[in-house]
VODRENDREN-740436 format. One record per residue (C-alpha): z, y, x; residue in three letters. Coordinates in steps of 0.02 Angstrom, whole numbers, padded with zeros to 5 digits, always signed. Layout:
// VODRENDREN-740436
ZYXALA...
END
This chain:
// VODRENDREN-740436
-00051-00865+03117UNK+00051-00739+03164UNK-00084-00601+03177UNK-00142-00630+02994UNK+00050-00627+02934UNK+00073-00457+03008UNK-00093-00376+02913UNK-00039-00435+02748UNK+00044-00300+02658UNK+00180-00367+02576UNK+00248-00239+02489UNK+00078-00173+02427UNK+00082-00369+02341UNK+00235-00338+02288UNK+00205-00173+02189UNK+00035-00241+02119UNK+00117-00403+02043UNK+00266-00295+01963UNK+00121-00176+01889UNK+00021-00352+01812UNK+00220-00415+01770UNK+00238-00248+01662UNK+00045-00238+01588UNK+00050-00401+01513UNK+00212-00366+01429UNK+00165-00214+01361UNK+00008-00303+01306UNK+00103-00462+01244UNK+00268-00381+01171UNK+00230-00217+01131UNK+00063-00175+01097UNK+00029-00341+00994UNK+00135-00285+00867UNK+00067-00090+00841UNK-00084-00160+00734UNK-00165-00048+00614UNK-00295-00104+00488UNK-00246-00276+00598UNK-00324-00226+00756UNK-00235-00262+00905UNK-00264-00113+01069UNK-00312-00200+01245UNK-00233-00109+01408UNK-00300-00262+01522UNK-00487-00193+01553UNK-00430-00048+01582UNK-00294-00110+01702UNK-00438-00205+01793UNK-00541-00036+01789UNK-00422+00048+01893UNK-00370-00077+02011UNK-00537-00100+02067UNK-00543+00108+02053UNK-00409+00113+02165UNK-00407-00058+02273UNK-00598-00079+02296UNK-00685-00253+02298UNK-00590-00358+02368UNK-00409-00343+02302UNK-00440-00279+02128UNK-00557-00447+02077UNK-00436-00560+02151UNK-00303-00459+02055UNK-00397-00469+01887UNK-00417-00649+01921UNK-00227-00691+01910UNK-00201-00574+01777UNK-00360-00649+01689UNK-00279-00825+01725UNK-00087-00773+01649UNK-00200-00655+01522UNK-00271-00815+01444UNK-00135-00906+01442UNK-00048-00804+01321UNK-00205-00765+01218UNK-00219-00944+01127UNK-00373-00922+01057UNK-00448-00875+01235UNK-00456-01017+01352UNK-00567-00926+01516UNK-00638-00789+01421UNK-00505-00648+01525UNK-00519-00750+01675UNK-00708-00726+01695UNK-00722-00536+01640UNK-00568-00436+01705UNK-00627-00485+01895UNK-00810-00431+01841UNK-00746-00271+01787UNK-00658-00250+01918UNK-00790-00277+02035UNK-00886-00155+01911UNK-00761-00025+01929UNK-00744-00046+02108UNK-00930-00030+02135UNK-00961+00132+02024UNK-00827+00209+02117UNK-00860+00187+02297UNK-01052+00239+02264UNK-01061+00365+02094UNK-00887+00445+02032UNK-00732+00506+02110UNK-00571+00424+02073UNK-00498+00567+01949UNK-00409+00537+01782UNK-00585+00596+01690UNK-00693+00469+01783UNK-00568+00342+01751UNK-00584+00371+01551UNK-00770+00334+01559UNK-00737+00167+01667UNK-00605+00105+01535UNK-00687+00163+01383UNK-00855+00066+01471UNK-00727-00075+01505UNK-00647-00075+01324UNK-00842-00071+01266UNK-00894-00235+01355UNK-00745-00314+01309UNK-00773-00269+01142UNK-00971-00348+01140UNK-00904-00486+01199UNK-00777-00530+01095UNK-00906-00490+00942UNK-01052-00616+01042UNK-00883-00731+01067UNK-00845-00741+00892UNK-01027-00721+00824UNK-01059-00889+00930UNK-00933-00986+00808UNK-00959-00883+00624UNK-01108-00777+00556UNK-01141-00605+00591UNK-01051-00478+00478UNK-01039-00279+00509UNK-00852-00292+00508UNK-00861-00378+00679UNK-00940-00181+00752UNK-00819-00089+00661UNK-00690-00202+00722UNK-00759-00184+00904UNK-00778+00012+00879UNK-00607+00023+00808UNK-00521-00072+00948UNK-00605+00017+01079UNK-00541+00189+01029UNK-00369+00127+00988UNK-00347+00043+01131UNK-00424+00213+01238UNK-00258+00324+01229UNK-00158+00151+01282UNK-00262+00133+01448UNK-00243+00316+01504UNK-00070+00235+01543UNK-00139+00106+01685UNK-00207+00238+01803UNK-00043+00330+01872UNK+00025+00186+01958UNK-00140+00133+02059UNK-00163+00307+02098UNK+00019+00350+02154UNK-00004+00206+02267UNK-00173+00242+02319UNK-00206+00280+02505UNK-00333+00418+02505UNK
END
């Protein structure tokens, strides 16, 4: 017991629950309320994107999973829609990243604009599943995907001040 105490990295826990702690109230309290033409920017794919970036497979899904968990829990009309896709694009991220890109600020645009994107689809599938289809659903999607673009450059600093390589 004592072994697998002494290769946990506490303070590396520490830092990453602070940096979920701060995302989801700047999602919650701050960026809820900037809402033009009532669309509300997402940071938490993008969060996801770069923890996996940064953190690889193993750490950034399990991260995404508890902020997925806390993520849904203050989204009341989402009851596991966070927790099952912020670990999957985490995993995404982590896996385009160790094999395809480097882990620059550029690279990291095109994961969280791909993130915002399938977030985006499947909120539309997610809400096409309970109404009708209408064309205001894609410019919806299109529209919260570039507003919530400048909003995510935000979440890759951290993860890669903290990054080891």
């Amino acid at each position: 017991m004592g072994d697998f105490l002494e290769k946990i990295d506490f303070s590396r826990i520490l830092r990453y629950a602070l940096f979920m702690l701060l995302a989801l109230m700047m999602q919650n309290m701050v960026l809820s309320h900037i809402r033009p033409l009532d669309v509300c920017p997402l940071i938490l794919p993008a969060v996801a994107a770069a923890v996996g970036m940064f953190e690889g497979a193993t750490f950034g899904p399990v991260f995404s999973l508890i902020m997925g968990y806390f993520a849904d829990m203050s989204f009341v009309e989402n009851r596991v829609f966070f927790l099952l896709l912020l670990p999957v694009l985490s995993l995404l991220s982590a896996f385009v990243s160790q094999f395809f890109i480097n882990r620059r600020f550029f690279a990291f645009i095109g994961l969280s604009l791909l993130s915002l994107l399938i977030t985006a689809v499947l909120q539309i599938l997610k809400t096409m599943a309970g109404d009708t289809w209408s064309t205001q659903l894609l410019l919806v999607g299109i529209f919260q995907t570039l507003w919530s673009l400048p909003f995510s450059a935000l979440a890759f600093f951290l993860p890669a001040s903290w990054s080891k390589e």
